[in-house]
C-alpha positions as CSV (number, residue, x, y, z in Angstrom):
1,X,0.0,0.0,0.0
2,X,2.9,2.5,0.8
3,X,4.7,1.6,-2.6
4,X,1.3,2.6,-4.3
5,X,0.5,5.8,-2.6
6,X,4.1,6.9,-3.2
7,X,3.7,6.2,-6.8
8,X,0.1,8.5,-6.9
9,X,1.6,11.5,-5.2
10,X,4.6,11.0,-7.9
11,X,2.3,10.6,-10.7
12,X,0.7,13.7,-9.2
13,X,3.7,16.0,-9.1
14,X,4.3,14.7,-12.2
15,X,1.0,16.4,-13.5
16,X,1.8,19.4,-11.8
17,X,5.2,19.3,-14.1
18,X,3.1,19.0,-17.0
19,X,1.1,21.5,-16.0
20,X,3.6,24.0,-15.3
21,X,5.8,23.0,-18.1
22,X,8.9,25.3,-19.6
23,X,11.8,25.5,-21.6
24,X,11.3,24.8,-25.4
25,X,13.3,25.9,-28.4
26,X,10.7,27.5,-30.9
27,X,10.6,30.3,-34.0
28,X,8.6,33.5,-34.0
29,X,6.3,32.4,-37.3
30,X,6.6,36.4,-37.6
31,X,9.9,36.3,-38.4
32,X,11.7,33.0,-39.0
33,X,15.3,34.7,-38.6
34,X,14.7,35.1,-34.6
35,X,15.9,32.3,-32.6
36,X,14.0,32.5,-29.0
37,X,15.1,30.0,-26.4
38,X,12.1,31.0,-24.4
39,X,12.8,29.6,-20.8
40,X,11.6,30.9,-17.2
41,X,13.7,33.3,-16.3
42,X,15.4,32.5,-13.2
43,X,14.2,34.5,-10.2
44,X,16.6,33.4,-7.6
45,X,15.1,33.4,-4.3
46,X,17.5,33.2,-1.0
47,X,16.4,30.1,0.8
48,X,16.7,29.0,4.3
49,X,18.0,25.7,3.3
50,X,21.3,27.9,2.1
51,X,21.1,27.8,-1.6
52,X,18.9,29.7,-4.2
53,X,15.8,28.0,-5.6
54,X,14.4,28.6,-9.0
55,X,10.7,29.1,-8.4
56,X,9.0,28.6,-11.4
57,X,5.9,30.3,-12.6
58,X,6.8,33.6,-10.6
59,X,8.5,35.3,-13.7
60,X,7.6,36.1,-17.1
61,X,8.8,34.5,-20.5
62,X,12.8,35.6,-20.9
63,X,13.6,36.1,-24.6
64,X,17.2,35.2,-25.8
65,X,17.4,36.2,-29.1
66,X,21.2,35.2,-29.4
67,X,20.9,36.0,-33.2
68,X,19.6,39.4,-33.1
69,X,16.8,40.6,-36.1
70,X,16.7,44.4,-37.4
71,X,13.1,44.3,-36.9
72,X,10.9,44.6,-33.7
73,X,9.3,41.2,-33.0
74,X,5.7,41.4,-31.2
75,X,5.2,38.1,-29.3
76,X,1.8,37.7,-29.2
77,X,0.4,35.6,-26.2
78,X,-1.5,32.3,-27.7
79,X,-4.4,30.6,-27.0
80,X,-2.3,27.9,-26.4
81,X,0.1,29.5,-24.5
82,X,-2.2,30.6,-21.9
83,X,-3.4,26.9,-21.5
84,X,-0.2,25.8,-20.7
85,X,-0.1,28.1,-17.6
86,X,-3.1,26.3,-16.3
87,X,-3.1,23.6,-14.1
88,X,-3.9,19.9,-15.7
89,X,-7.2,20.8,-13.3
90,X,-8.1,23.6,-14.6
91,X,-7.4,23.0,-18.2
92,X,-10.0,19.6,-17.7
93,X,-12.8,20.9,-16.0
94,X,-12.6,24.3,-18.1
95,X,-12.5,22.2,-21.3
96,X,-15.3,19.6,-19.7
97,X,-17.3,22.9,-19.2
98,X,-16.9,24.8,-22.7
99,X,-17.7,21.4,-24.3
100,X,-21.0,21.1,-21.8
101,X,-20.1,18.5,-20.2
102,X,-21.0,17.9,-16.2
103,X,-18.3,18.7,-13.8
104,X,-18.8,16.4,-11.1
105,X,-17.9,17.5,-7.6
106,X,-15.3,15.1,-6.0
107,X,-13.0,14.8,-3.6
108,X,-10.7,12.2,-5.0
109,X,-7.3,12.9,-5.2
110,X,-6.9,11.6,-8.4
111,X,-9.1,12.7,-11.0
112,X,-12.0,10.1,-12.6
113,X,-10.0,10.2,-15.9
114,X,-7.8,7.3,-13.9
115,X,-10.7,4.7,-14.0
116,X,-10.9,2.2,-15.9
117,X,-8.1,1.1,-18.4
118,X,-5.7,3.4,-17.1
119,X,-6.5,2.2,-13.5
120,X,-5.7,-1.3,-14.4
121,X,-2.5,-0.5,-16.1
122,X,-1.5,0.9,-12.7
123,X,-2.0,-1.9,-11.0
124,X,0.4,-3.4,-13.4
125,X,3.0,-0.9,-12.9
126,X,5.8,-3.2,-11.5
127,X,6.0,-5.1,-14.4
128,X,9.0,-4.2,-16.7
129,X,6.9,-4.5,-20.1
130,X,4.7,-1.4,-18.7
131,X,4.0,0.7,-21.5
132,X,4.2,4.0,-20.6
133,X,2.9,5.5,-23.9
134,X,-0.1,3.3,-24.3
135,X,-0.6,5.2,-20.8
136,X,0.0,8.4,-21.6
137,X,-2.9,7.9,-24.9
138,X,-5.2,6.6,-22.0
139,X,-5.1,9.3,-19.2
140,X,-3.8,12.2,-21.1
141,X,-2.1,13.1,-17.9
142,X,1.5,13.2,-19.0
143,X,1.7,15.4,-21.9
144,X,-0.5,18.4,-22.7
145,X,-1.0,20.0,-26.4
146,X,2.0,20.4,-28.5
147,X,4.2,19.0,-25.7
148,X,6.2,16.2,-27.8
149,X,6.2,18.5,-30.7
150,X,8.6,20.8,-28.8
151,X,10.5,18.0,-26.5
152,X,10.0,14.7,-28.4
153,X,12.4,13.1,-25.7
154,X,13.1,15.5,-22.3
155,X,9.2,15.3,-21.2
156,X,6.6,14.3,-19.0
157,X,6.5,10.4,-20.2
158,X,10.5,10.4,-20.1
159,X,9.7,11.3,-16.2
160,X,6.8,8.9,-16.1
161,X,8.7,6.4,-17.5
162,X,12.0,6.8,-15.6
163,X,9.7,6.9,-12.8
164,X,8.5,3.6,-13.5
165,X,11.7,1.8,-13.8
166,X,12.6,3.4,-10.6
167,X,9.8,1.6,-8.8
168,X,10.8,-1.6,-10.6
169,X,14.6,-1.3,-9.0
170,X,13.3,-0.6,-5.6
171,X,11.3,-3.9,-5.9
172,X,14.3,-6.1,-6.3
173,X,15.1,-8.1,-3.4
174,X,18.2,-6.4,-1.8
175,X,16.2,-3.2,-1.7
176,X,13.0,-3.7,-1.0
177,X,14.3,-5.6,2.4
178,X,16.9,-2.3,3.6
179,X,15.0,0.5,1.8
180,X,13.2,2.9,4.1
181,X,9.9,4.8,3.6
182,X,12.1,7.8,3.6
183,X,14.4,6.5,0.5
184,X,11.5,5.2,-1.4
185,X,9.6,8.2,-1.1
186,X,13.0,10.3,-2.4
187,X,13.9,8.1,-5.3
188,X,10.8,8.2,-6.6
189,X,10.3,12.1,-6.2
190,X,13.5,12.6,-8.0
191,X,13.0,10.1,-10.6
192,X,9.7,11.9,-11.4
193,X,11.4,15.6,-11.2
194,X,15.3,14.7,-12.7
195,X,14.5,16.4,-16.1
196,X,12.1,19.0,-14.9
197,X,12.0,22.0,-17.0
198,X,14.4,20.2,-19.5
199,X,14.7,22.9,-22.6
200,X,15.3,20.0,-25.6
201,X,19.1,20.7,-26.2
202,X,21.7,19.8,-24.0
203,X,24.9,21.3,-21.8
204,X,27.2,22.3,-24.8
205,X,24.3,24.1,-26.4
206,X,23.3,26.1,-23.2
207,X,27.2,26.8,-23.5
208,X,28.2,28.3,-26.3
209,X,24.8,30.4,-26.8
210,X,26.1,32.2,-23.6
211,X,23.1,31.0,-21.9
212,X,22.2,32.4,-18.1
213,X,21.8,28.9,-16.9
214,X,25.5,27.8,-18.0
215,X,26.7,31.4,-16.4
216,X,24.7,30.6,-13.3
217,X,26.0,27.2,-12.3
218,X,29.4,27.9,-14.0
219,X,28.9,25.3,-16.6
220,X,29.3,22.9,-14.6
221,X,26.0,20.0,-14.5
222,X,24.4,22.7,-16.1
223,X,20.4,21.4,-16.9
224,X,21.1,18.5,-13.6
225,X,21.2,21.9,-10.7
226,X,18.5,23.2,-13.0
227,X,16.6,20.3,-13.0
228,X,17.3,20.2,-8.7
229,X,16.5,23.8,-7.9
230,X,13.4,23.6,-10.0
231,X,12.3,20.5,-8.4
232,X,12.6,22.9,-5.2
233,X,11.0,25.2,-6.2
234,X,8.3,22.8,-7.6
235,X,8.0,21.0,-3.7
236,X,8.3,24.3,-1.5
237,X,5.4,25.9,-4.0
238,X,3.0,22.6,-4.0
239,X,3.2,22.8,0.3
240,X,3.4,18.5,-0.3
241,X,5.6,18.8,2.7
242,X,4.4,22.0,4.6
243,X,4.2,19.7,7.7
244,X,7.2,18.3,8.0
245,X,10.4,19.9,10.0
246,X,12.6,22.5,8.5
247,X,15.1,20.2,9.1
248,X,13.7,17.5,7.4
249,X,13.0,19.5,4.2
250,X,16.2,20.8,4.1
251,X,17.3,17.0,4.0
252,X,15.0,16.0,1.9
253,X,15.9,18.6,-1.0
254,X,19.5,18.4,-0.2
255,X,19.3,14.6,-0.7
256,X,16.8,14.6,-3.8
257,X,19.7,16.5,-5.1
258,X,22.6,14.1,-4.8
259,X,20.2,12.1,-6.7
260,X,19.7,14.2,-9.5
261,X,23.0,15.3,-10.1
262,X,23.9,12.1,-10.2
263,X,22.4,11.4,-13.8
264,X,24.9,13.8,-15.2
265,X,26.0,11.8,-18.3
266,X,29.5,13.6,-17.8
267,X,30.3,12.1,-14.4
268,X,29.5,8.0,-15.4
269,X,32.6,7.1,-15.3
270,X,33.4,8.6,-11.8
271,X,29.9,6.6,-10.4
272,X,30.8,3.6,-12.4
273,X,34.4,3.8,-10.6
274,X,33.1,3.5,-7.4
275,X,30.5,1.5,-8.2
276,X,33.0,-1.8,-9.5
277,X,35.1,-0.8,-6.8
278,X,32.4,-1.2,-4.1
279,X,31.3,-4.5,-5.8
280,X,35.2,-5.7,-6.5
281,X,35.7,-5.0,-2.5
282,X,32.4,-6.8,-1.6
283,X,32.2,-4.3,1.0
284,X,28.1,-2.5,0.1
285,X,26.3,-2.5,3.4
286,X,23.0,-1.5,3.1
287,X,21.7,-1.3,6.3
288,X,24.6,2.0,6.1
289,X,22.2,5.3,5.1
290,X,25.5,6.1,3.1
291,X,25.6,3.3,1.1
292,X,21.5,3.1,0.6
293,X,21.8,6.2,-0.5
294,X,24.7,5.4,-3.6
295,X,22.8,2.9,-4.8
296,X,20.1,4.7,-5.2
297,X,22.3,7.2,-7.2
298,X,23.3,4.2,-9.3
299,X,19.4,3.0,-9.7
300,X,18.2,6.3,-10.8
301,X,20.9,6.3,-13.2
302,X,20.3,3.0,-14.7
303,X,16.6,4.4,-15.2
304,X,17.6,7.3,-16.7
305,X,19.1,5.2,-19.5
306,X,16.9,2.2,-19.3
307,X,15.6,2.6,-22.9
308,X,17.7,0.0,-24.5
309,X,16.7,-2.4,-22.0
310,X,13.2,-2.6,-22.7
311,X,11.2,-4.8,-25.0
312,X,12.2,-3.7,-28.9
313,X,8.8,-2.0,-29.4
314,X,9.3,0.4,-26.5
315,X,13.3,1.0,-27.4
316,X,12.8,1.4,-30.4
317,X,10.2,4.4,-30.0
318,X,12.5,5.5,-27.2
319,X,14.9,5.7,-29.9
320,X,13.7,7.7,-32.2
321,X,12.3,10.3,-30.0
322,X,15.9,10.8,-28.8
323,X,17.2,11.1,-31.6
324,X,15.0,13.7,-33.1
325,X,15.5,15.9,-29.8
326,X,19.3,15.6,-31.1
327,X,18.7,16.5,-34.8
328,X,16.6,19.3,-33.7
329,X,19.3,20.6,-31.9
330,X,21.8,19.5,-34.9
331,X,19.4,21.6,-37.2
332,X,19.9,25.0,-35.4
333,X,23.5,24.9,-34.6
334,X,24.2,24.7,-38.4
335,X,21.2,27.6,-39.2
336,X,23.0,29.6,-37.2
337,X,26.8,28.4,-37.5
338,X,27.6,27.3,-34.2
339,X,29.3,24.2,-34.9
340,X,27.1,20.9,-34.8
341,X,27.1,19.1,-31.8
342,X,27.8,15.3,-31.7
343,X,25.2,13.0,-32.8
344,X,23.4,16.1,-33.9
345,X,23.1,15.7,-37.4
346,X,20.8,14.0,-39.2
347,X,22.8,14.0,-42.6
348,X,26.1,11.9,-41.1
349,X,24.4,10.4,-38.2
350,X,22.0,7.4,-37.9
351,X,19.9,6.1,-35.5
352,X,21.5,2.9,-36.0
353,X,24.9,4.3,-35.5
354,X,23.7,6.5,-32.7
355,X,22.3,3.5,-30.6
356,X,25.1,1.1,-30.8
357,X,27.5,3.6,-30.1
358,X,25.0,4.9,-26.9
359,X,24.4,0.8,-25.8
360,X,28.5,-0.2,-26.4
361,X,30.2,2.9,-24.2
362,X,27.4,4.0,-21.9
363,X,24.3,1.0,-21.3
364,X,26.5,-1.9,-21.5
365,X,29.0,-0.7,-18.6
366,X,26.3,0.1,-16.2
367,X,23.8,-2.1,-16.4
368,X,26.5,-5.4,-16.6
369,X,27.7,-3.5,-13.3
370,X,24.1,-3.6,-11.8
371,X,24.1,-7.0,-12.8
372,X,26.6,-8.1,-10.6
373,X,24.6,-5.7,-7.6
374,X,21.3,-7.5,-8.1
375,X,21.7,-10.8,-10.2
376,X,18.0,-11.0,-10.3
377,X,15.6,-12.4,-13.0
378,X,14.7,-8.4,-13.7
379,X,18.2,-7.5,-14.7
380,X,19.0,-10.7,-16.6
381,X,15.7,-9.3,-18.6
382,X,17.4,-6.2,-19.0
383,X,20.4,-7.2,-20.0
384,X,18.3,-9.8,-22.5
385,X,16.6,-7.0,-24.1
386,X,20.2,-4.9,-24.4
387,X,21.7,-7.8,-26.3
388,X,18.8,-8.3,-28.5
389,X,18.0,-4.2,-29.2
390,X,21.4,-3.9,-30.3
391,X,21.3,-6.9,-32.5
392,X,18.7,-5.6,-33.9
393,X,20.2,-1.6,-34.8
394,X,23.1,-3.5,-36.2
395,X,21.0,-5.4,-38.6
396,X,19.4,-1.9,-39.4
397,X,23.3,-1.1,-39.7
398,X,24.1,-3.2,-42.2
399,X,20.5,-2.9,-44.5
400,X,21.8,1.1,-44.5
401,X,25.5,0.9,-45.4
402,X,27.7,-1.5,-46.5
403,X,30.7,0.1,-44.4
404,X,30.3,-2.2,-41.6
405,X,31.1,-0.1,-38.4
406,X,29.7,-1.3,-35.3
407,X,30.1,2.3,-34.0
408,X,29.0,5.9,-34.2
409,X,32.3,7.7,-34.4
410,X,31.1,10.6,-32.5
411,X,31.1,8.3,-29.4
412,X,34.8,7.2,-30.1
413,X,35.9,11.1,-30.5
414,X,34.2,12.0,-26.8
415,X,36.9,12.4,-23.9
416,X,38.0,9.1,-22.9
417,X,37.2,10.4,-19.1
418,X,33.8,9.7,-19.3
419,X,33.4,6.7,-21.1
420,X,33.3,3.7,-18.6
421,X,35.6,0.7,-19.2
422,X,33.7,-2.4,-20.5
423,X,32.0,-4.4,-17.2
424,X,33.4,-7.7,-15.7
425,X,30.8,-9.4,-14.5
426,X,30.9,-12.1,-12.0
């Protein structure tokens, strides 16, 4: 029963995310020369907990336009636009009502939308075959209007899903039996909030358009303390935890983000390092809060990056969503000149190539790793589904050229610091 309430109030938060979604890469159709990277401006407010929140929703739009246009450009609020400020309650009801339909008084936390279908997908929710899109078409809870169109990858179903896998790691049996409430209730909060507010490119990007978020944390885990203060921001303004101690919810953000930084892709090696060592040394106690709490860092990074290990139909969708996000990307850094990033165009790259390359240097590493943590039916699955996903993008591979590399070269060209060494499992 505690495992399922936990997962309501993170499928909750997570329709609060939706609902107060920001950060997208778009073009004023008034003049297609502007390039807007229309996030929430950070209004940095001076916590008790000792470091500045972002709290979203208190600030207007900021308008970057990096490549400047001689003409004025009116930005016109949209329809649409002003639905995404509305809460997923508000936007229901208010559509229920302008389509005359009955709006039912109730005081269920969850709204009726859940019945049904939906509600007996939940109750399959542990399963690692979950389809998280074939939820997201029956509740309509995880993305609103023109949500995938502007993050095809970095949104409310990568949370949802991420989330899921989460809960499927803290059922294995050396967790479930050491895990407290406490960690259960963390992991899943920052598995639903570790992309919050994710703007669709990545770090380098944010970098080299002189962007206030890389100026603000020094470029250093750029979108990850984003993601964290935002998630802070998103908790203190909900009042979920109004009721506990000060103390306890400056733990609890202080904790939830350890997690989240953790899923910096640039720092897997340094978690993979200590990870083997831990597991070479046989020393992981996890009745230590210290060690609980690593390998939750490690779990939430294995569900960060699950996608390959799911069944083909879900990895490959997975797949292509990613990609896309990357070409997207890809397509404005050459409109503009800014050098294209890696894996960012679409006319050298491939899915293909981009998968193998992503499963050989980054999945494989970890998850043989996790394998030798929990050798349990679930990650034998995983590692299954790995083998057989990238069996399959080779055999794309070879149908689309007749070169025969096994390897995108862009992940061979990254710094050799942050690629993990290939795993040695026991």
């Amino acid at each position: 029963m505690g495992i399922a309430l936990i997962w309501c109030l993170a499928l909750i938060l997570i329709k609060w995310i939706t609902s107060k979604r920001r950060g997208a890469i778009s073009y004023d159709s008034s003049d297609q020369t502007a390039l807007y990277i229309r996030m929430l401006g950070d209004v940095r407010v001076r916590s008790r907990a000792g470091f500045e929140t972002e709290r979203r929703g208190s600030h207007p739009y900021i308008d970057f336009r990096i490549f400047h246009s001689n003409s004025e450009i009116e930005v016109s609020v949209s329809a649409r636009n002003v639905r995404r400020l509305l809460s997923f309650q508000r936007y229901l009801r208010s559509s229920r009502f302008f389509r005359g339909i009955t709006v039912p008084n109730s005081s269920n936390i969850l709204d009726d939308d859940y019945n049904g279908q939906a509600k007996c997908m939940l109750e399959k929710v542990g399963n690692w075959n979950f389809d998280i899109f074939l939820f997201d078409r029956l509740t309509n809870v995880m993305v609103q209007e023109d949500y995938h169109s502007q993050n095809p990858y970095h949104n409310a179903v990568h949370a949802a899903d991420v989330t899921q896998a989460m809960h499927c790691y803290l059922k294995e049996p050396k967790l479930s039996k050491s895990l407290t409430p406490w960690d259960v209730l963390l992991s899943l909060i920052s598995a639903a909030t570790h992309d919050l507010d994710h703007p669709g490119v990545n770090q380098p990007f944010l970098i080299k358009t002189n962007h206030y978020l890389a100026t603000l944390y020094k470029n250093t885990s750029v979108l990850e303390n984003h993601h964290w203060r935002s998630a802070v921001g998103l908790l203190r303004e909900s009042g979920l935890f109004a009721h506990m101690s000060l103390e306890n919810r400056q733990l609890m953000e202080s904790q939830i983000g350890d997690l989240i930084l953790a899923t910096d892709i640039s720092q897997q090696n340094e978690y993979l390092s200590m990870f083997r060592s831990h597991l070479d040394r046989g020393d992981l106690c996890l009745e230590d809060a210290n060690h609980r709490h690593f390998i939750l860092q490690m779990a939430l990074k294995c569900a960060d990056i699950c996608n390959p290990c799911r069944t083909w139909e879900l990895s490959k969708q997975w797949s292509e969503k990613v990609t896309e996000e990357f070409f997207h990307q890809g397509d404005i850094e050459k409109k503009y000149h800014l050098g294209v990033s890696p894996l960012c165009d679409r006319q050298t790259e491939t899915i293909a190539n981009i998968q193998i390359g992503f499963m050989t240097y980054l999945v494989e590493p970890l998850f043989g790793e996790w394998a030798r943590f929990s050798n349990t039916r679930l990650s034998q699955t995983m590692l299954g589904h790995l083998g057989l996903n990238k069996a399959s993008w080779k055999g794309v591979q070879r149908e689309q050229s007749s070169s025969g590399a096994d390897a995108d070269p862009a992940f061979e060209e990254m710094d050799s610091d942050i690629l993990p060494q290939e795993p040695r499992l026991s």
